[in-house]
Structures are given as C-alpha cells and as structure tokens.
C-alpha positions in Angstrom: -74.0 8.6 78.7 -75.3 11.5 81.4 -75.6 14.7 81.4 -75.3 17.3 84.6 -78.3 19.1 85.6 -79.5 21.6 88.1 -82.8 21.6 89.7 -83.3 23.7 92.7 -79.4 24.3 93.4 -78.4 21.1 93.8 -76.9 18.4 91.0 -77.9 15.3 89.7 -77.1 12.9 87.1 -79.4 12.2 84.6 -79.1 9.4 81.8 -79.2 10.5 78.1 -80.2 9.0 75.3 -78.0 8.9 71.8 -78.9 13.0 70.8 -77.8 13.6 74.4 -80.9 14.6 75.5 -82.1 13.7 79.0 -83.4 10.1 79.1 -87.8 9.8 79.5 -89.0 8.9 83.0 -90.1 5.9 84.0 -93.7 5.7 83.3 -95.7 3.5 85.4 -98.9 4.1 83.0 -99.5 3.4 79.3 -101.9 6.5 78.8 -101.3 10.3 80.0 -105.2 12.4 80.0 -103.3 16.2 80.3 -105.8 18.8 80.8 -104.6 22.2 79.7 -105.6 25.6 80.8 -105.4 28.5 83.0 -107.3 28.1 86.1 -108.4 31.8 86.6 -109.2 33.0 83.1 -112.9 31.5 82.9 -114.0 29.4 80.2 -110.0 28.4 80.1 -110.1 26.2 82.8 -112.6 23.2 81.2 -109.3 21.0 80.4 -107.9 21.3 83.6 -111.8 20.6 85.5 -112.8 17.7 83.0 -109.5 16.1 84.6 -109.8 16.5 87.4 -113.5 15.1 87.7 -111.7 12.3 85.7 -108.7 11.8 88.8 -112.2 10.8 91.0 -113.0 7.6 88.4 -109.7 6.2 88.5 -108.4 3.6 90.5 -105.1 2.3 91.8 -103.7 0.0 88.9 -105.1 1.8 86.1 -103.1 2.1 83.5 -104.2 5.9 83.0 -102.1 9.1 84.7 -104.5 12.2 84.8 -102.6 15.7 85.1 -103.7 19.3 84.8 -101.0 21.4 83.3 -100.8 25.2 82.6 -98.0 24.9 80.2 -97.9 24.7 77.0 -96.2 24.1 73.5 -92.3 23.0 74.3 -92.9 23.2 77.6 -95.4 19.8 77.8 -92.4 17.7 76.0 -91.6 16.1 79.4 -94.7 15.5 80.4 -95.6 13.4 77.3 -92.6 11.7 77.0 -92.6 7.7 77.9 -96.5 7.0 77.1 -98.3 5.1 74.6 -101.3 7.3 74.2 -101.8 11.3 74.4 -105.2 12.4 75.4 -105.4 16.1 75.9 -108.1 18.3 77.2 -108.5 21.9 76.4 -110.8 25.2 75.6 -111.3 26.2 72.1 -112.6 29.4 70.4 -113.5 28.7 67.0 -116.2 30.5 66.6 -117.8 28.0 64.3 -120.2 26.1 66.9 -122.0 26.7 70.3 -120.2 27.1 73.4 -120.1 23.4 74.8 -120.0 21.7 71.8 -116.8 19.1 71.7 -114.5 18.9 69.0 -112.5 15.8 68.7 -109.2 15.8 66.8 -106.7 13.3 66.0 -103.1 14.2 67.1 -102.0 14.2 63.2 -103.6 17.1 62.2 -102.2 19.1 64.7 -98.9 20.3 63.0 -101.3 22.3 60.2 -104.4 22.6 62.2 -104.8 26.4 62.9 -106.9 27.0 66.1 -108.0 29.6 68.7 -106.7 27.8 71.7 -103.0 28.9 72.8 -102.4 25.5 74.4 -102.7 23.7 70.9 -100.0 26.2 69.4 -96.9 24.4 69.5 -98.2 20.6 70.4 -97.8 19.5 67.1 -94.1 21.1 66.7 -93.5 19.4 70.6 -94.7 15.9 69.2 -92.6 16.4 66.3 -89.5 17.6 67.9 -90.1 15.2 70.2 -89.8 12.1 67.6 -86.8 13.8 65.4 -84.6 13.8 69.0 -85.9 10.1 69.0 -87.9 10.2 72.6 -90.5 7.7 72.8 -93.4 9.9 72.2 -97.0 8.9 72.2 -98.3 6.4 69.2 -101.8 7.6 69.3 -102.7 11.0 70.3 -106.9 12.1 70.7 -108.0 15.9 71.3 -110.7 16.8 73.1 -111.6 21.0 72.9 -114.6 22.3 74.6 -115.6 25.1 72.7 -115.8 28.2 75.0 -117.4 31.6 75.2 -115.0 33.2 77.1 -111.8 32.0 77.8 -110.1 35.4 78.4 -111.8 37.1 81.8 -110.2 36.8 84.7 -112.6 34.7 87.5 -112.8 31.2 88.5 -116.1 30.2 86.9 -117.0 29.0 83.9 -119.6 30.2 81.5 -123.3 27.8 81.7 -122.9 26.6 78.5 -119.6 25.7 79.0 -119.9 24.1 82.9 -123.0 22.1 81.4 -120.6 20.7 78.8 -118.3 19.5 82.0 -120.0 16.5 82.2 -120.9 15.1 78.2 -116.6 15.9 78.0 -115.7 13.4 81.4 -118.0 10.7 79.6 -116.4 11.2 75.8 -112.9 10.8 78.0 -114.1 8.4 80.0 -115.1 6.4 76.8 -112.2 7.2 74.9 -110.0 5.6 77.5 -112.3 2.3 77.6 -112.2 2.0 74.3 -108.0 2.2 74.0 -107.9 -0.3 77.0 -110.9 -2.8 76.3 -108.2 -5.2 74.9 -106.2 -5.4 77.8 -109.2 -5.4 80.0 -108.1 -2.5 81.8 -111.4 0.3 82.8 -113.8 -2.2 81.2 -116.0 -1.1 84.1 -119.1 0.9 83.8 -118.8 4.9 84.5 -119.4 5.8 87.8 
C-alpha cells in the first residue's frame, strides 16, 4: 500500500503501513540522543549543546544518531520512529533544585509527569500515538533535563550554572549510551 505526498511541490510515493500511515525510515542506528530546545532563548538551548558536544565523540559505525531538534510534541513522531532506544536531552524548570542539577526520567512516566519544560508536553501522547498507529517506536526511552534558571530570555548564552552543568550532562549521556551498548560491544571505549 502507498500513499501520495507532497514535499516541496513535487510528489513522491511513500509506503504505508496497515493504519495507512506513512511507513518509518530506514534507520541505520539502534539509538536516536535528540536534543530539544530553542537555540536563542538562553538556558533553553542545553539539550540542543549537550548534543552537540556528544556529535564530536561519535564515530563512524556507531550505532548512535545524535540530532538537535526545535520541535516538539507531535511534531518529533518522525524523528523517533524506527529506533530501539529514545534518549532525549532538554531544559527543565522545576523549581525544586539548583540550576544544573540533572534530572533523569524513564520514558514511562512521561504520559502523567507534569513538568516546566514545553518540549516534554506532548512526548508521552507522541510515544503513545505512536504505538496505537502500530510504528515501531522506541522500547526504552531515558530523559535527561538540565534544570535551568532562565530558559525564557532571548540571547545565545547560557546561565553559569547551567553551562557548568554542560559537561557532568555529556558524561551521564555518554554513560548512558555505553551502558545500553556494552552487550553488543559497541562505545565500550573510554570518554574522550
């Protein structure tokens, strides 16, 4: 089955799958690290840095695709779609601890987990939707939220507290991803 669609004025033909939505990509990873934010609002931007300090570790042949996104909710469905694993990296105001302190959560509790971070409005309802249309969506799904100070003001840098946290987040990552692909023997390398 395929379904018609338009990108840029011109058509293409797309495979489906049985709800007759469009097929996943072909992934050529297992594990997608998506850092989420806005690039000019501050404090916002720490998902979207930690990645790309991350995109500098990674070699050819890993089985690890790191992107930055600005999207969010509904909108990240096709970027998730096709991998095993879902790490996402983002700025979060709780107001509960210092700015720089890392929260870690576990993709479950994101349909009921109220937070203060716009990009993790919707993620648990794009997972979900994702798995009732019956898209291979990720089986494990980790949560990495800087907590911010200001994640509103328009400029390009980031608070101290929050650019000193940079680092500690690349190496909880960085772990992370060693630790989902020391079985394989994939990144079983020391950080560099």
């Amino acid at each position: 089955m395929s379904a018609l669609t338009s990108t840029s004025g011109t058509a293409a033909v797309r495979p489906t799958n049985d709800a007759g939505v469009d097929a996943p990509p072909s992934r050529s990873a297992d594990v997608l690290v998506l850092g989420l934010g806005n690039a000019i609002l501050s404090d916002d931007a720490i998902g979207l840095r930690v990645v790309r300090a991350l995109q500098q570790r990674l070699e050819p042949g890993d089985p690890v695709v790191a992107e930055e996104s600005e999207e969010m909710g509904l909108a990240l469905l096709d970027s998730i779609v096709g991998y095993r694993e879902l790490v996402l990296v983002d700025a979060i105001q709780t107001g509960t601890q210092a700015p720089g302190y890392l929260h870690e959560f576990d993709g479950d509790s994101l349909p009921t987990r109220r937070s203060g971070a716009p990009h993790f409005l919707g993620v648990g309802d794009t997972l979900a939707l994702g798995r009732l249309l019956g898209l291979p969506m990720p089986e494990r799904v980790t949560i990495f939220a800087v907590e911010v100070a200001d994640p509103f003001t328009l400029g390009t840098d980031l608070t101290p507290a929050v650019q000193e946290a940079l680092l500690p987040a690349l190496e909880r990552v960085w772990a992370r991803l060693r630790s989902f692909r020391h079985a394989d023997g994939c990144l079983d390398r020391s950080s560099r």
